[in-house]
C-alpha positions as CSV (number, residue, x, y, z in Angstrom):
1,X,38.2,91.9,145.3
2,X,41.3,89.9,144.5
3,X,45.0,90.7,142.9
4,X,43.4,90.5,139.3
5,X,40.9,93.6,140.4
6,X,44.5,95.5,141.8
7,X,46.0,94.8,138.3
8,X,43.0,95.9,136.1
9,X,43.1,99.2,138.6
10,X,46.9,99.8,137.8
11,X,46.2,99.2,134.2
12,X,43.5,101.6,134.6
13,X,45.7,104.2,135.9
14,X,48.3,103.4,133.8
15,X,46.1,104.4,130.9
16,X,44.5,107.1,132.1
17,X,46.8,109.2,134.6
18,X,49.6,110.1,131.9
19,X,47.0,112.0,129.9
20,X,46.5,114.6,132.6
21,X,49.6,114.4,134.1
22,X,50.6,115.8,130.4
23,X,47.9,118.1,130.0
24,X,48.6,119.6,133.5
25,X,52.4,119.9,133.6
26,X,51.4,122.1,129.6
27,X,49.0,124.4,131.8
28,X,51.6,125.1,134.5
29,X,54.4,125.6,131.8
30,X,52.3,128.4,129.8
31,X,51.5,129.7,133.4
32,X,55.0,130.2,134.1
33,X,56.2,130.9,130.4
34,X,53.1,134.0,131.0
35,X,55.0,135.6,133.9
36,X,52.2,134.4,136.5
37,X,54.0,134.3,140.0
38,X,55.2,130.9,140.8
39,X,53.1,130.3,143.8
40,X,49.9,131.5,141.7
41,X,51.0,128.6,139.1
42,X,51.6,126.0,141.4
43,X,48.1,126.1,143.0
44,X,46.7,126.1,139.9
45,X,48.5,123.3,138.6
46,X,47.8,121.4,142.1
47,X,44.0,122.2,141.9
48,X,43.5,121.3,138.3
49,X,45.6,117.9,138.4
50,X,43.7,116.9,141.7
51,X,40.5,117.9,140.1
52,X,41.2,115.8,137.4
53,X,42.6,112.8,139.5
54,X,39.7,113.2,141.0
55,X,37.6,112.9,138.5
56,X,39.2,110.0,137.2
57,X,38.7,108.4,141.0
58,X,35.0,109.2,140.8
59,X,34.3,107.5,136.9
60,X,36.6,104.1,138.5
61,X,34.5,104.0,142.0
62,X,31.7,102.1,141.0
63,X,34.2,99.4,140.0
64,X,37.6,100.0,142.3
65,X,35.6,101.2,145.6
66,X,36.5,98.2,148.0
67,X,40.2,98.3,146.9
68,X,42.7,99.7,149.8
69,X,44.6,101.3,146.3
70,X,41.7,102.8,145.4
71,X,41.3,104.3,148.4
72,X,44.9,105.3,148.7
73,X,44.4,107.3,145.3
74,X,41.4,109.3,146.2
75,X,43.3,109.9,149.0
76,X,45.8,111.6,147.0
77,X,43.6,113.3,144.6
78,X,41.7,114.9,147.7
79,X,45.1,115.8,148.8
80,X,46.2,117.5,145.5
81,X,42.5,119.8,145.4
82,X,43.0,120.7,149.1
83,X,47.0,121.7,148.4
84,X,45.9,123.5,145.2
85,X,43.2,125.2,147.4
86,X,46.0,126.4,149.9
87,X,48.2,127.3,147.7
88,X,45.6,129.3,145.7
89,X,44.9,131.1,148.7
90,X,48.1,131.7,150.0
91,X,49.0,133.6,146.7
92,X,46.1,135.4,146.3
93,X,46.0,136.8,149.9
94,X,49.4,137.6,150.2
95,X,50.5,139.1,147.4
């Protein structure tokens, strides 16, 4: 695992992580644009992005797995689904 490995990973990401970025940031806006409660929409939008980060992670870990960025982005992704998760539950139990 060298810097060309890091690069193709970036590149990766680069190609990959604007899609759902897009397609999350649309679901959140016809959440909000739909009168659901804020907090509602943000752990929706937090669960489905890291969901889909996530996913993205899991198809690149065959290939990316010994990378320290790698690792860092799961990281994240895990982060995002447990936030979402939070969130989610926070809105939902005290509303």
């Amino acid at each position: 695992m060298g810097m060309d490995d890091n690069r193709v990973f970036l590149n990766y990401l680069a190609f990959t992580v604007p899609h759902v970025t897009v397609f999350a940031g649309a679901v959140f806006g016809i959440l909000v644009l739909l009168g659901i409660k804020t907090s509602l929409a943000l752990g929706i939008f937090a669960l489905l992005y890291g969901v889909m980060l996530l996913a993205i992670a899991l198809v690149a870990r065959e290939h990316f797995s010994g990378l320290g960025l790698y690792r860092l982005y799961l990281a994240f992704s895990v982060f995002l689904v447990a936030t979402g998760l939070f969130l989610l539950y926070r809105a939902l139990v005290h509303s």
